[in-house]
C-alpha positions in Angstrom: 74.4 91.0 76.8 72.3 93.3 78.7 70.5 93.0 81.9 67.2 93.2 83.2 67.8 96.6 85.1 69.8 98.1 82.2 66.5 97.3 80.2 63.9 98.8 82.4 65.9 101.9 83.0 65.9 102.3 79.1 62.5 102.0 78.9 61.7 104.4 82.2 64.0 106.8 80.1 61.1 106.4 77.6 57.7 106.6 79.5 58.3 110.0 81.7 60.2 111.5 83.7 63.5 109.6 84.9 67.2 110.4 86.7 69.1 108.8 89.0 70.3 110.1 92.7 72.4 108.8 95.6 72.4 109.2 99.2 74.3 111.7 100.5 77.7 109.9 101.3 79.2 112.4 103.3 76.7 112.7 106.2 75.3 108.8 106.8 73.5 110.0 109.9 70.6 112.3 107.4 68.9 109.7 106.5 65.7 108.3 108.0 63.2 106.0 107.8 61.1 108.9 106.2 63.2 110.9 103.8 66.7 110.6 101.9 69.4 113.5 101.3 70.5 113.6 98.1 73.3 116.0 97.4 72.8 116.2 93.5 69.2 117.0 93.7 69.9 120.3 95.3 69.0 123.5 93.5 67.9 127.1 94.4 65.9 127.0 91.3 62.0 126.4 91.1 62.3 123.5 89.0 60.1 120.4 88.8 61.7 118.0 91.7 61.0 113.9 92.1 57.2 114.6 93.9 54.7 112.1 92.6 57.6 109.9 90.7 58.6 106.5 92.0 61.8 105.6 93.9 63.2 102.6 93.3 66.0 100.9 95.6 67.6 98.2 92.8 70.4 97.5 96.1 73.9 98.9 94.5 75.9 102.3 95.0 76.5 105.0 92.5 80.0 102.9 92.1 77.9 100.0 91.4 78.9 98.2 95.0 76.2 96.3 96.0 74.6 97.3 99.5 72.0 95.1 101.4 68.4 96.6 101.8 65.1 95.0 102.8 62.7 94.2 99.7 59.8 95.5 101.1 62.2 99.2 101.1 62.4 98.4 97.4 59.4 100.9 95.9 58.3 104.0 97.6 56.1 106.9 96.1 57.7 110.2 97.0 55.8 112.8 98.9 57.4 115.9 98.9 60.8 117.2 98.1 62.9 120.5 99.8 65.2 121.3 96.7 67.2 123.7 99.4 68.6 120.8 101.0 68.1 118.1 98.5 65.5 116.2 100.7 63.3 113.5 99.7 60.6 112.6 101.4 58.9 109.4 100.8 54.8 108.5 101.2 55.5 105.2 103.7 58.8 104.9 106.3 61.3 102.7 105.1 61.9 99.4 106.9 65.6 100.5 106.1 66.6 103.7 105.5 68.8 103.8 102.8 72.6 103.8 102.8 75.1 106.1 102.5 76.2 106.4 98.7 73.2 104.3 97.8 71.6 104.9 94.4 67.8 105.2 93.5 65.7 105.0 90.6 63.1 107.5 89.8 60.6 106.6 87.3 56.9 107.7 86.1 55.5 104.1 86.2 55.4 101.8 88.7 58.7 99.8 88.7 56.6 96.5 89.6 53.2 96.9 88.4 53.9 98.6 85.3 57.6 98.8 84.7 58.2 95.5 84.8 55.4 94.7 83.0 55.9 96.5 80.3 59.4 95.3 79.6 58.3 92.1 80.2 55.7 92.4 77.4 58.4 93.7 74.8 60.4 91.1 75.4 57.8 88.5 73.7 57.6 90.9 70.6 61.4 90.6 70.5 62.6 87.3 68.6 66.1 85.6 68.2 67.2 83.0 65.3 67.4 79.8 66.6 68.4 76.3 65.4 67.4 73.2 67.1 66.8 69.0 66.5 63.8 67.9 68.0 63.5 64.4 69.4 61.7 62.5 66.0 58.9 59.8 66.6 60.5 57.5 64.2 60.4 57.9 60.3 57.1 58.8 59.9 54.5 61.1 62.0 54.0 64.2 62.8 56.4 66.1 66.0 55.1 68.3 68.1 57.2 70.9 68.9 55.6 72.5 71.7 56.1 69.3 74.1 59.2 69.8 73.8 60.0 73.5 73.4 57.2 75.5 75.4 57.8 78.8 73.8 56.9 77.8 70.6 53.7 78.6 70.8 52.9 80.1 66.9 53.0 78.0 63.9 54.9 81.1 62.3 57.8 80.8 65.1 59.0 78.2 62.1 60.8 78.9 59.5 63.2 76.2 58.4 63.2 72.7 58.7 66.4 70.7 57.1 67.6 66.9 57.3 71.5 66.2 58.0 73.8 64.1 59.9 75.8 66.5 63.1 74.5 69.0 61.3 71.8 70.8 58.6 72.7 70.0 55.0 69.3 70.0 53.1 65.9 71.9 53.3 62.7 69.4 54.0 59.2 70.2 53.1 57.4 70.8 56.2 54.1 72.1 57.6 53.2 73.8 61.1 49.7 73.4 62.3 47.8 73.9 65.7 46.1 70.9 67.4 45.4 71.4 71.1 47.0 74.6 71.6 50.2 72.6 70.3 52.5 73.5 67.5 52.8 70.1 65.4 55.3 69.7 62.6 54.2 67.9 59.6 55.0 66.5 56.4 58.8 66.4 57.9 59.0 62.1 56.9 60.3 59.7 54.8 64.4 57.5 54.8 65.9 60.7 56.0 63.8 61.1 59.2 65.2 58.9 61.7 68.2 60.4 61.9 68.1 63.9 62.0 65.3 66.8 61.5 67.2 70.3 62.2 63.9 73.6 62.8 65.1 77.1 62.7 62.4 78.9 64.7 61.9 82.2 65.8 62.4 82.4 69.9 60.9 85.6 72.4 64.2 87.2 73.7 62.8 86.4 77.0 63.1 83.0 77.3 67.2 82.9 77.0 68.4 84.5 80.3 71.8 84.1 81.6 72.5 81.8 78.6 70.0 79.4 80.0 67.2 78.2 78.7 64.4 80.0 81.0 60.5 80.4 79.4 59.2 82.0 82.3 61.5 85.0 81.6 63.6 87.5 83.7 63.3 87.9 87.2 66.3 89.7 89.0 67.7 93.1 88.2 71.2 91.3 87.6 69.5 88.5 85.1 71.0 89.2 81.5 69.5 88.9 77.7 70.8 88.4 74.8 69.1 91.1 72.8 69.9 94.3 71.7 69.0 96.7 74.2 67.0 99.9 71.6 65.2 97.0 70.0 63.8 95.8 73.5 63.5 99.0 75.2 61.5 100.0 72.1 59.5 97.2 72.2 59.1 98.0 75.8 57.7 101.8 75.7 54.9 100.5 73.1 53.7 98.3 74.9 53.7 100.7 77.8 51.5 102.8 75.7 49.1 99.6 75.2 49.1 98.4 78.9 48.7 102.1 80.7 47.3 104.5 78.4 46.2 107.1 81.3 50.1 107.4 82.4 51.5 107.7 79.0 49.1 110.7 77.7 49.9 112.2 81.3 53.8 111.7 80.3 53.7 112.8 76.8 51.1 116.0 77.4 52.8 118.8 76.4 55.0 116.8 73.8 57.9 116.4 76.6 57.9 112.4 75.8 57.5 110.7 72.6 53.7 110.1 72.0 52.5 106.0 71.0 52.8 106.7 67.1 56.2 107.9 67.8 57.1 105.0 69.7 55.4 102.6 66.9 57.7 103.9 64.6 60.6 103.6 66.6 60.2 99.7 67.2 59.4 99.4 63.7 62.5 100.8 63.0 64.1 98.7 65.2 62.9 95.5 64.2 64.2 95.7 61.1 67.3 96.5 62.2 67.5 93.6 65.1 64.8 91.2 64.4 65.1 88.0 62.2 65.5 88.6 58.3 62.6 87.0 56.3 63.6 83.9 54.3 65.0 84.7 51.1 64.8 80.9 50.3 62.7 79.4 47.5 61.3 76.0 49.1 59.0 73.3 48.1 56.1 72.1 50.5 56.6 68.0 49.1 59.4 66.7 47.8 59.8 67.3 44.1 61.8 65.1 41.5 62.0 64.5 37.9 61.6 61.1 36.3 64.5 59.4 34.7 63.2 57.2 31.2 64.9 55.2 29.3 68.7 54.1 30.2 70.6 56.9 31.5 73.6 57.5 33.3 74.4 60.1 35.9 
């Protein structure tokens, strides 16, 4: 299990420039409602600093203690930064300054408008096995699928349908179609119907948070997933690459982050490490049987 803010920190590691730093612990009374001292930032060198990257307050210490800040303190672009004394200085004053020992995010994107976004958006490329029994209209008739289960959304989500009693014993012919934006079983009928139909379908990673059944997705920083975390965090960075183009080429000019066919490759490589295994089953779309002549016993 992983959680939401494991995931987008992944994928901030990804699309630019990103670190971590903490409030100064030692002297409380340095920060303001303008600037933050951050002892680890401090350097005499003329490196690049934090200007022009986004801080993010996720409300937790370097020790992971969680600290109480205002959510309007939660994203702020920074300014300017004195490397001498380790001094942030952010573009709007904090409602809150920020506490002593408390730990920020730095990140290239924006952590709402394009962070989260773009994790988001990985998440539906990334898919978990699942097996489920739908309710059955009776013996014959078609199910639909999406009434019951609204992320099943692509007729391809299925890929197994067996009958069985408690639990699947036998492959079923089946058919998936669309009919008013609904995915509708077919062809799943006959004495076994009534009383049980098991589907094996292909569910977004983001619709299972906190072991609950949750199809508008993630929406804390402390919400978990069931997914491996390279296989969504490189799902994440593509589609990063899709949704802000402009900020990627700015991150990777100069080859210091990986450019959009690197990152392709990299999901690619992922999925078929993490994502479902095709079927290696050889099915029938109607039932097939051979005729028994003449008097024989079996």
């Amino acid at each position: 299990m992983i959680t939401l803010a494991q995931l987008e920190q992944e994928v901030a590691r990804r699309t630019g420039p990103f670190f971590q730093a903490a409030q100064d612990a030692q002297v409380p009374t340095t920060s303001t409602a303008t600037s933050a001292y951050m002892p680890t930032l401090r350097s005499s060198a003329v490196l690049g600093g934090p200007e022009n990257l986004f801080l993010l307050r996720r409300g937790v210490k370097a020790d992971g203690t969680p600290v109480t800040y205002n959510a309007q303190d939660r994203t702020r672009m920074v300014q300017s930064f004195d490397a001498a004394s380790g001094r942030v200085v952010i573009d709007r004053n904090w409602y809150t300054p920020m506490q002593p020992g408390e730990l920020a995010d730095f990140t290239h994107l924006h952590p709402e408008q394009e962070l989260r976004q773009a994790v988001l958006a990985g998440l539906r490329r990334c898919f978990l096995g699942e097996l489920f029994a739908p309710l059955l209209n009776g013996a014959y008739g078609d199910i639909d699928l999406t009434a019951q289960v609204p992320w099943i959304t692509n007729p391809d989500q299925v890929t197994r349908v067996q009958y069985g009693w408690y639990k699947p014993w036998g492959d079923a012919p089946f058919e998936t179609t669309m009919q008013s934006g609904h995915v509708i079983l077919r062809n799943t009928s006959g004495p076994y119907a009534p009383s049980s139909i098991y589907v094996s379908v292909l569910r977004p990673a983001g619709t299972w948070v906190n072991d609950d059944d949750q199809p508008s997705g993630p929406t804390q920083d402390d919400d978990t997933l069931a997914v491996d975390l390279d296989y969504a965090a490189a799902a994440g960075h593509i589609e990063a690459w899709h949704l802000f183009p402009a900020h990627m080429f700015a991150a990777a000019a100069g080859n210091l982050q990986a450019t959009q066919e690197m990152a392709a490759r990299e999901f690619t490589r992922q999925s078929l490490i993490w994502g479902p295994s095709p079927t290696r089953r050889i099915g029938f779309s109607e039932v097939v049987g051979l005729p028994l002549r003449g008097n024989v016993t079996i």
